[in-house]
Short mmCIF file of the C-alpha atoms (twelve columns), coordinates in Angstrom:
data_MODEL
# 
_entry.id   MODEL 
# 
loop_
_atom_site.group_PDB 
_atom_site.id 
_atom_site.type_symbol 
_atom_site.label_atom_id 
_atom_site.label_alt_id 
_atom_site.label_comp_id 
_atom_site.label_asym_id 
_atom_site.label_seq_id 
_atom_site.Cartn_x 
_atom_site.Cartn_y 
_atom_site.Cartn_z 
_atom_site.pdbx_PDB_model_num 
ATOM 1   C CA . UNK A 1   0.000  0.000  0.000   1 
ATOM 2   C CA . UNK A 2   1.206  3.759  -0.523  1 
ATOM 3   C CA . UNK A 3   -0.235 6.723  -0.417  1 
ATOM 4   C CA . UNK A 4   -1.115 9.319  -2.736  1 
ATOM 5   C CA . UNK A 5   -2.846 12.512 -2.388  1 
ATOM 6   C CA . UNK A 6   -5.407 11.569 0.625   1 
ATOM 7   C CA . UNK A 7   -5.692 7.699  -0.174  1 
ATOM 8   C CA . UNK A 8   -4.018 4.930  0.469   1 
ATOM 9   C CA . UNK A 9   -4.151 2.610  -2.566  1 
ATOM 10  C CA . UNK A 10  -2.063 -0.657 -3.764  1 
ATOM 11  C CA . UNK A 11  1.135  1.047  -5.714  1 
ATOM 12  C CA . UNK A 12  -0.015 -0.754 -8.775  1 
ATOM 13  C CA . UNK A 13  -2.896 1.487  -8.924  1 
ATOM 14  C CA . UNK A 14  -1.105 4.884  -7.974  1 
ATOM 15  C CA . UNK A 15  -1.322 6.937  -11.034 1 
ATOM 16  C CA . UNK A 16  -0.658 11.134 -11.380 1 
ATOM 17  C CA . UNK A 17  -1.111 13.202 -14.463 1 
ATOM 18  C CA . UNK A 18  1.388  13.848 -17.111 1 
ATOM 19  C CA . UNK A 19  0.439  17.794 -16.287 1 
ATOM 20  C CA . UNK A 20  2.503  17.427 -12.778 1 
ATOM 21  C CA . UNK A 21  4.825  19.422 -12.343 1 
ATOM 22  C CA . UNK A 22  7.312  16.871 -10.562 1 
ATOM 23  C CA . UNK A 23  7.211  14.623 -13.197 1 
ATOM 24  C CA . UNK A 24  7.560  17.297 -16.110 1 
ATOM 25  C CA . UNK A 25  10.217 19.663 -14.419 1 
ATOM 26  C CA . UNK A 26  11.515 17.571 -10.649 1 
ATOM 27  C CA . UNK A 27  9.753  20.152 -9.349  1 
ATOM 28  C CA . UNK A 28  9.451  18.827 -5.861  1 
ATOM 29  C CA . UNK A 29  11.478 17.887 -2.878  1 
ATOM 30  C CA . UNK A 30  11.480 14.626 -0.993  1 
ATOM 31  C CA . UNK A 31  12.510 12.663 2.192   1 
ATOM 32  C CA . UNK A 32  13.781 9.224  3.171   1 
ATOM 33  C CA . UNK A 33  12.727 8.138  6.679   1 
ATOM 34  C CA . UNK A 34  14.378 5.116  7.944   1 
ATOM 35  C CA . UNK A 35  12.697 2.568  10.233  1 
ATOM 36  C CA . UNK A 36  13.760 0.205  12.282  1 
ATOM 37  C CA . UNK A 37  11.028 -2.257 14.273  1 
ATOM 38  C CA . UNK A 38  8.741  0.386  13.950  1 
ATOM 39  C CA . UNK A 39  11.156 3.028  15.372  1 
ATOM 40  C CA . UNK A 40  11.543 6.706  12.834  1 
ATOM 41  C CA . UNK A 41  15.337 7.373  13.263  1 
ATOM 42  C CA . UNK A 42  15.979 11.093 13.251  1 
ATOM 43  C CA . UNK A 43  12.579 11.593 12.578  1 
ATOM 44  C CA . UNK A 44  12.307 15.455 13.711  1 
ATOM 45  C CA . UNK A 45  15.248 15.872 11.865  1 
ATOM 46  C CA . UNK A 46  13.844 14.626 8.500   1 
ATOM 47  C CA . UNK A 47  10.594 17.039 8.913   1 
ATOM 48  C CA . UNK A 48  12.634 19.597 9.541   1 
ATOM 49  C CA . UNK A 49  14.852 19.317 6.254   1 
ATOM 50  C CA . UNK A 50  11.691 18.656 4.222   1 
ATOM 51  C CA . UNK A 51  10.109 22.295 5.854   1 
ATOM 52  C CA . UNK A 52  13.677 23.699 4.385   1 
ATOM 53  C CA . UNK A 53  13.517 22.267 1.065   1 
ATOM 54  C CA . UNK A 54  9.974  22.894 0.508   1 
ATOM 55  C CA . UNK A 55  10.803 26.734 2.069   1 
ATOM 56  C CA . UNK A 56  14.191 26.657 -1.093  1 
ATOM 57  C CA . UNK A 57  11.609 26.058 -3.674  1 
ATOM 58  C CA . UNK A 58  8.452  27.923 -2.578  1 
ATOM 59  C CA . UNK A 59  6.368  24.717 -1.634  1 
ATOM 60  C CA . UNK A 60  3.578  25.364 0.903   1 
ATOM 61  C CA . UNK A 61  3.739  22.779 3.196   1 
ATOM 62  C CA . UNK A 62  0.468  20.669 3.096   1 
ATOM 63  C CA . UNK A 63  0.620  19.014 6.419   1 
ATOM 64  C CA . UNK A 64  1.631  19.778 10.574  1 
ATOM 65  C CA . UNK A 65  3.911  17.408 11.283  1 
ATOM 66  C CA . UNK A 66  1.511  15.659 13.431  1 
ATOM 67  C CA . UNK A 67  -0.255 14.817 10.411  1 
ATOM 68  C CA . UNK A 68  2.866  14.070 8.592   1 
ATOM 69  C CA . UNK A 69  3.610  11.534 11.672  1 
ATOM 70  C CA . UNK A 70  -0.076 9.730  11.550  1 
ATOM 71  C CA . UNK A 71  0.680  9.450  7.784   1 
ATOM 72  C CA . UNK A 72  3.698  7.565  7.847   1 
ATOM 73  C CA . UNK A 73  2.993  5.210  10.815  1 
ATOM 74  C CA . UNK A 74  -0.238 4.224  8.955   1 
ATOM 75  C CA . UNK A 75  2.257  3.435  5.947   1 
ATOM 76  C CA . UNK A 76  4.785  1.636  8.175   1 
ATOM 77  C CA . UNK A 77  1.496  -0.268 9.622   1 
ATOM 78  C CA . UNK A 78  0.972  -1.944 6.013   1 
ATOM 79  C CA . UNK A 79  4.108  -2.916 5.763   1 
ATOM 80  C CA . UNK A 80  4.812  -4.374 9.331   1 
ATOM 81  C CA . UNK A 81  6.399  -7.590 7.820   1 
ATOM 82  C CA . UNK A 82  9.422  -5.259 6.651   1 
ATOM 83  C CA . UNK A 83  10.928 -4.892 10.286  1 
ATOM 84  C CA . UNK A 84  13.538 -2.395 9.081   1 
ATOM 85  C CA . UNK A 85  11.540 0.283  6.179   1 
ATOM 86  C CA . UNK A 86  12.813 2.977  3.622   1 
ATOM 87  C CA . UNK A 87  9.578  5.123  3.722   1 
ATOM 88  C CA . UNK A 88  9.815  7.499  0.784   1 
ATOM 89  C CA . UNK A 89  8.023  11.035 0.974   1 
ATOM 90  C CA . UNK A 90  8.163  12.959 -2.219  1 
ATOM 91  C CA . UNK A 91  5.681  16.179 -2.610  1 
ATOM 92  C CA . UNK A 92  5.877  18.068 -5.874  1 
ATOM 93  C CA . UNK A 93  4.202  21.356 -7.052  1 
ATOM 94  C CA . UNK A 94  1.307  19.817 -8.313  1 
ATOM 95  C CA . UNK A 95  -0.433 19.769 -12.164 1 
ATOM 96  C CA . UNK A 96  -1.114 22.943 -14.020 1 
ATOM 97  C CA . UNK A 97  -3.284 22.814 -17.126 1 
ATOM 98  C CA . UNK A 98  -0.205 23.270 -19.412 1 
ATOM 99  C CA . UNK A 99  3.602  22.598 -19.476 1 
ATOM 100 C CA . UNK A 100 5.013  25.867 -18.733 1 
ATOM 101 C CA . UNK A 101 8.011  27.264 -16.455 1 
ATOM 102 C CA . UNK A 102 6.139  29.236 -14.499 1 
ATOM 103 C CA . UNK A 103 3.560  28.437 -11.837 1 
ATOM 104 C CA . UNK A 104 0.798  30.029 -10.358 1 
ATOM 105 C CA . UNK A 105 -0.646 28.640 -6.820  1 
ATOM 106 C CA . UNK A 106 -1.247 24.497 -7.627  1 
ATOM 107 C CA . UNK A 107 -1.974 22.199 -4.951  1 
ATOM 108 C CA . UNK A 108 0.867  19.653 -4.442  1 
ATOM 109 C CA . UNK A 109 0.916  16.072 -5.156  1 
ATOM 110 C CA . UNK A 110 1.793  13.955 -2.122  1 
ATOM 111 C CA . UNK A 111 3.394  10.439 -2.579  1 
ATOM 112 C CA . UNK A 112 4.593  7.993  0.591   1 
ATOM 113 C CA . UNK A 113 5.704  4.911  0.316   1 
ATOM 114 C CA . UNK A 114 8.031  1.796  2.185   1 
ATOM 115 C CA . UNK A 115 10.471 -0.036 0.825   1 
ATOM 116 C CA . UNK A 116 12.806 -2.903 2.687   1 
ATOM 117 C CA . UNK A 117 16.096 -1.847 4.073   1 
ATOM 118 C CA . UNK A 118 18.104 -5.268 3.387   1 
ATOM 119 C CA . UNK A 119 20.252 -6.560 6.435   1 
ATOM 120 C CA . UNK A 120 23.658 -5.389 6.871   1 
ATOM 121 C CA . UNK A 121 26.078 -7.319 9.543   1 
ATOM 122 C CA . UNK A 122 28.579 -5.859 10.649  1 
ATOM 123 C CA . UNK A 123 31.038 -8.683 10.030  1 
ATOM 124 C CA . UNK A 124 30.079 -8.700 6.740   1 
ATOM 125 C CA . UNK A 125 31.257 -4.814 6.507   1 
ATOM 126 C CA . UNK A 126 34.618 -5.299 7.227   1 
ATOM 127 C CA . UNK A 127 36.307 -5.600 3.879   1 
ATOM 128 C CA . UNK A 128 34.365 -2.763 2.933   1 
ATOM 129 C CA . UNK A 129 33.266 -1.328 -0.646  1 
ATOM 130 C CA . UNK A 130 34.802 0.298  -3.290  1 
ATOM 131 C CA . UNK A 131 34.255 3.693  -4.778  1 
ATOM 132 C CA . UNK A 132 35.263 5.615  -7.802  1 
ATOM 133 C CA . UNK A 133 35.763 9.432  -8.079  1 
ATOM 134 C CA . UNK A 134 34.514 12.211 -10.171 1 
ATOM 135 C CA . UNK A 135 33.999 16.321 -11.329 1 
ATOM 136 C CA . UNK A 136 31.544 17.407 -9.124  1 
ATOM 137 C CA . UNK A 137 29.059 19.159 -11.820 1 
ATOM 138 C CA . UNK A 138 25.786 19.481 -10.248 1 
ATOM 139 C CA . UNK A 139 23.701 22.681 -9.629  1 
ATOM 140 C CA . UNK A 140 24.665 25.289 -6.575  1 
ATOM 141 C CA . UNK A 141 21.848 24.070 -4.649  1 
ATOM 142 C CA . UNK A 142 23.028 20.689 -3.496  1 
ATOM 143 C CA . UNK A 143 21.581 21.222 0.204   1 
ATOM 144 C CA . UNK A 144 17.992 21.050 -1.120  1 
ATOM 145 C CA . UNK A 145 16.978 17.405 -1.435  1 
ATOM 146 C CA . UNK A 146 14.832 18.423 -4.694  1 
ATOM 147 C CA . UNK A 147 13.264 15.583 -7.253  1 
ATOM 148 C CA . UNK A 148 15.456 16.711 -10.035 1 
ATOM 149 C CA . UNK A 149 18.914 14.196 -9.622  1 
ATOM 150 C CA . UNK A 150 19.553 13.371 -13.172 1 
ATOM 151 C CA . UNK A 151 23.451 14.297 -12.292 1 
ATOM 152 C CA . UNK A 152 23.071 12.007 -9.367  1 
ATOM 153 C CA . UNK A 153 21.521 9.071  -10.991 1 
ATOM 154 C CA . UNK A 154 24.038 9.819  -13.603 1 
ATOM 155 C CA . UNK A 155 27.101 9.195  -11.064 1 
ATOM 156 C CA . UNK A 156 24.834 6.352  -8.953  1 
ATOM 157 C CA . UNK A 157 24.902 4.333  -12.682 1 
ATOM 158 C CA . UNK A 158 28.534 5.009  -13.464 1 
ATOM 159 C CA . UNK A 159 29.397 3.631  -10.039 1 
ATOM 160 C CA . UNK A 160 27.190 0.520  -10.934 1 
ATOM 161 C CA . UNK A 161 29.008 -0.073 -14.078 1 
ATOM 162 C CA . UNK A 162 32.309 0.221  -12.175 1 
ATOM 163 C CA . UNK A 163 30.776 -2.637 -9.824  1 
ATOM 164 C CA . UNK A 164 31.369 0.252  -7.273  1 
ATOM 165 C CA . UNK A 165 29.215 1.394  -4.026  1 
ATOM 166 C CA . UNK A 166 29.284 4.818  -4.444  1 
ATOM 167 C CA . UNK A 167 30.528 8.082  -6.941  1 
ATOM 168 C CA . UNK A 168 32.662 10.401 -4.605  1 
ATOM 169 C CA . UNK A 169 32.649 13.869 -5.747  1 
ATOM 170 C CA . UNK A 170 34.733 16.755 -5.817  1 
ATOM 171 C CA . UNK A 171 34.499 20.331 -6.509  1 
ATOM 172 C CA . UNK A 172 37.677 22.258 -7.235  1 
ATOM 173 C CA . UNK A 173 39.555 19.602 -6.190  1 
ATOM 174 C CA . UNK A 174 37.947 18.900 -3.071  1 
ATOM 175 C CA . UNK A 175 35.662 16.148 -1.451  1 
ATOM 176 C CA . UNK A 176 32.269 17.281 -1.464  1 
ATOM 177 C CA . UNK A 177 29.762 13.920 -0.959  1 
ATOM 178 C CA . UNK A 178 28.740 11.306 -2.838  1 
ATOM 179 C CA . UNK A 179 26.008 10.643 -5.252  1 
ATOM 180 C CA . UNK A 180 23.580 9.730  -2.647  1 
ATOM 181 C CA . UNK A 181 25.479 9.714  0.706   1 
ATOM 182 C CA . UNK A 182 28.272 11.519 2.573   1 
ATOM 183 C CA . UNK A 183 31.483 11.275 3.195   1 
ATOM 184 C CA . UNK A 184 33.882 11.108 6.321   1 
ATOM 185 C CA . UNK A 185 37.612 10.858 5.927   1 
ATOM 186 C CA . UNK A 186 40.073 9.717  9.175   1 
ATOM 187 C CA . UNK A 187 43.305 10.552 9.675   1 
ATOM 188 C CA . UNK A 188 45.663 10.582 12.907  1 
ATOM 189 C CA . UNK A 189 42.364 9.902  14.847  1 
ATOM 190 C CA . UNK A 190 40.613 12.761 13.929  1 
ATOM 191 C CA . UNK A 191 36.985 12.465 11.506  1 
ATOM 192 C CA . UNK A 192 37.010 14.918 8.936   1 
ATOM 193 C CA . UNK A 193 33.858 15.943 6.394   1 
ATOM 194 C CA . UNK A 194 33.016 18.771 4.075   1 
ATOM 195 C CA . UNK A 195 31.166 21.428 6.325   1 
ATOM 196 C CA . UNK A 196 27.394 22.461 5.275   1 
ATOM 197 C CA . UNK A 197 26.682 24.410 2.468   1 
ATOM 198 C CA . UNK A 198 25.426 24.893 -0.774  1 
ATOM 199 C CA . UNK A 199 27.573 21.728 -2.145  1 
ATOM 200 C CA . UNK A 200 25.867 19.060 0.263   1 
ATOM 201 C CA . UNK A 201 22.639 17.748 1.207   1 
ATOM 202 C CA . UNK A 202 22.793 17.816 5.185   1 
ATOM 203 C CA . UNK A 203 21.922 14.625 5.898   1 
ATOM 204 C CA . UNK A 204 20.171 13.362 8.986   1 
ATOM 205 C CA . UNK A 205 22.841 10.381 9.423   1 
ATOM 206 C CA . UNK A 206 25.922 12.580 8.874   1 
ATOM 207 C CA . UNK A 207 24.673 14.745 11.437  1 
ATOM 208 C CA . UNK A 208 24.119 11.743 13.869  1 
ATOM 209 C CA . UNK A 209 27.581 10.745 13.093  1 
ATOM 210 C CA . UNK A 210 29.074 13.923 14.299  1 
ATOM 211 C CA . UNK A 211 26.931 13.768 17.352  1 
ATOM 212 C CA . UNK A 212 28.000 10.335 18.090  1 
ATOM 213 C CA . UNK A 213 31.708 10.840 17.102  1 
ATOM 214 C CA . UNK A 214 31.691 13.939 19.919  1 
ATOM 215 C CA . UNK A 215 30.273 11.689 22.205  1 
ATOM 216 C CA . UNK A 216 32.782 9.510  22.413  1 
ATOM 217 C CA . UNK A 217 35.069 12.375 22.657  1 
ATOM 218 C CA . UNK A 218 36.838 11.705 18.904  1 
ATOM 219 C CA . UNK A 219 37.660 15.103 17.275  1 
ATOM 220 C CA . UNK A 220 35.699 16.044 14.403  1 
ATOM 221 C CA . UNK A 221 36.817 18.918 11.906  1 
ATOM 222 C CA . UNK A 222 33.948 19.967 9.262   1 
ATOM 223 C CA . UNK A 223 35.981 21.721 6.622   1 
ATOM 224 C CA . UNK A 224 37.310 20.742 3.207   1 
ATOM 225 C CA . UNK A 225 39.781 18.144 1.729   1 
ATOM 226 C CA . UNK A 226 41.466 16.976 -0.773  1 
ATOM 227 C CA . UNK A 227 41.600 14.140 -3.369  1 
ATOM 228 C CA . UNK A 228 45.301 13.320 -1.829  1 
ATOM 229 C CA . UNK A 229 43.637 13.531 1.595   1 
ATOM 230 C CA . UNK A 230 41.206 10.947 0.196   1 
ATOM 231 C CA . UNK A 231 43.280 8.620  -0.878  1 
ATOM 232 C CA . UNK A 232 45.580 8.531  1.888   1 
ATOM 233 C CA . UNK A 233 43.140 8.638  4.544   1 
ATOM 234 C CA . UNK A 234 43.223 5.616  7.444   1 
ATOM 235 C CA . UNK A 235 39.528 5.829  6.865   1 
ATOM 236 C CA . UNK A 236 36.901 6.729  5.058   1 
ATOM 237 C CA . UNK A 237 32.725 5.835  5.137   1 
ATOM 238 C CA . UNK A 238 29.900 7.103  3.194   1 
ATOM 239 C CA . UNK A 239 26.661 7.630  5.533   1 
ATOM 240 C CA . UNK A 240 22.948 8.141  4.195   1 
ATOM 241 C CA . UNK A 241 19.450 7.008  6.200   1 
ATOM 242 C CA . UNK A 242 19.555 3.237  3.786   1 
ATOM 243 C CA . UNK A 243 23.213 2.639  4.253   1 
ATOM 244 C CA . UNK A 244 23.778 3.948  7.387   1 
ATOM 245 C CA . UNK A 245 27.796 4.318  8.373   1 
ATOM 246 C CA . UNK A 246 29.290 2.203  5.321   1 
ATOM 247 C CA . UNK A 247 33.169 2.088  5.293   1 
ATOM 248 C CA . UNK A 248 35.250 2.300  1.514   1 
ATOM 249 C CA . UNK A 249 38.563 0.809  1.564   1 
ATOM 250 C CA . UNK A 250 38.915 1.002  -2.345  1 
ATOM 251 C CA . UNK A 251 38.587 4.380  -4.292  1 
ATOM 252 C CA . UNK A 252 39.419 4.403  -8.271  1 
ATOM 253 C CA . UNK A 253 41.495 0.789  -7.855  1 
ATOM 254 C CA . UNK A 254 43.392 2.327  -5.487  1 
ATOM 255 C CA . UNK A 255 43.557 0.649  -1.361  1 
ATOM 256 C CA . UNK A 256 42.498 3.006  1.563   1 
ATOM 257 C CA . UNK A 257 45.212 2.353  4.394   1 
ATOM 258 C CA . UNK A 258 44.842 -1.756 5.021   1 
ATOM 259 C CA . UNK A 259 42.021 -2.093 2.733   1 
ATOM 260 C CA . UNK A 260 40.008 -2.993 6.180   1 
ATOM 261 C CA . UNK A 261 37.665 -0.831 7.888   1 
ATOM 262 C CA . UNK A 262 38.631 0.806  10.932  1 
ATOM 263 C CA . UNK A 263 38.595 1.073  13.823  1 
ATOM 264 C CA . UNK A 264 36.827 4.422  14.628  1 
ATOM 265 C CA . UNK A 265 34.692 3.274  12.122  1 
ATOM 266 C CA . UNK A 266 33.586 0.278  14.510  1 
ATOM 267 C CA . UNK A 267 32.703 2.780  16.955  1 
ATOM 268 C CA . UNK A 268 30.711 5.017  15.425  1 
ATOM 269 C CA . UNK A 269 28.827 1.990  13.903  1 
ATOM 270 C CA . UNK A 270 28.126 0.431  17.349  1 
ATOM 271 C CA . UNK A 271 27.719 3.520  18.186  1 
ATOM 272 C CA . UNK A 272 24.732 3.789  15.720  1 
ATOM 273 C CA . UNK A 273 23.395 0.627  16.135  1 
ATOM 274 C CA . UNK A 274 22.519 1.041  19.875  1 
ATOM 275 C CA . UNK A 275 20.546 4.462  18.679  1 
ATOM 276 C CA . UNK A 276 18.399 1.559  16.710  1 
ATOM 277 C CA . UNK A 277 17.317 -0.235 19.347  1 
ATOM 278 C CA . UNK A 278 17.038 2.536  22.431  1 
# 
């Protein structure tokens, strides 16, 4: 079952109009909640980022987030035999009678659905994943999770066909994130990660990675660094709500440190996985 524009339907029968403006123009922001035995991680947080993306693009928001909350548990409800849920929240502009650029005042089309977050053990993580690195060359407005990620899905497939995790970018010469995730770098003990901005999305898990890392009283420095910083790191992890805290011991063919994850890493990740189940 998802849900779409004030019903809850099978997804086979969720249709919207050609005239919409999220499917014409990715006119419309979205959200990934994740879910774990029927527990929102970071759930304030992820309201709170949708209220500033639909604020960037001059999207009235259609719900409290009370509402927003009785939505998404009913969605979670239907799909109780998924212990651990992806639920997807996307809400575009709406249809207008015509494709045009401009808009007048449309109501918004709201879509919500779940899908399975796979299993990860953490002995299985170990040897890691691999990466491969490219030109940063999306819009200015990277900290708006909009719709519109053709240069994203564009780096996501290129990683595929390199049998690769993840696309790390960089801007200038420096780390920015990935094509879906973010990215931490270790060295001499110390977690380091591009600061917020304009050239990130903030995302909920990166910010519950800092939190965690200060916690444990491991320095964290939010500022920029290098493709040679990269590469010689001791560590480095990608983080998003579906992968959680995901080490990469290979970047362009090339071994990070041992080619292990770390052990930093393994703290912040048990670290995490307590937050699960509190």
């Amino acid at each position: 079952m998802v849900y779409l524009n004030g019903n809850f339907i099978p997804k086979e029968k969720a249709f919207i109009s050609v005239m919409d403006r999220g499917f014409l123009f990715g006119d419309g922001v979205y959200e990934v909640f994740p879910v774990y035995n029927k527990k929102i991680i970071g759930f304030e947080a992820h309201l709170s980022r949708l209220q500033d993306g639909l604020d960037a693009i001059n999207i009235k928001n259609p719900h409290s987030n009370d509402d927003w909350k009785s939505l998404i548990k009913k969605i979670i409800s239907f799909n109780i035999k998924n212990a651990n849920q992806a639920i997807y929240l996307q809400i575009s502009r709406g249809c207008d009678q015509n494709r045009k650029h401009t808009y007048d005042e449309l109501d918004p089309t709201i879509y919500i659905q779940s899908s399975l977050i796979g299993p990860r053990e953490k002995n299985s993580l170990f040897k890691g994943k691999s990466a491969i690195t490219r030109e940063d060359i999306r819009w200015l407005k990277s900290n708006t999770k909009a719709t519109s990620l053709l240069a994203n899905t564009l780096y996501a497939q290129e990683a595929k066909e390199n049998n690769a995790e993840e696309a790390i970018l960089l801007r200038d010469g420096f780390v920015t994130e990935a094509s879906s995730s973010n990215v931490f770098i270790v060295k001499d003990n110390c977690i380091y990660t591009h600061p917020k901005g304009r050239n990130i999305l903030p995302g909920i898990t990166r910010d519950i990675t800092i939190t965690l890392a200060k916690k444990l009283d491991i320095k964290v420095n939010e500022t920029l660094s290098s493709k040679k910083q990269l590469m010689e790191a001791d560590e480095v992890w990608i983080t998003s709500s579906t992968r959680e805290i995901l080490p990469i011991t290979l970047i362009d063919n090339n071994i990070i440190n041992t080619g292990l994850a770390g052990p930093i890493w393994s703290l912040i990740y048990d670290q995490y996985q307590l937050l699960k189940t509190a």
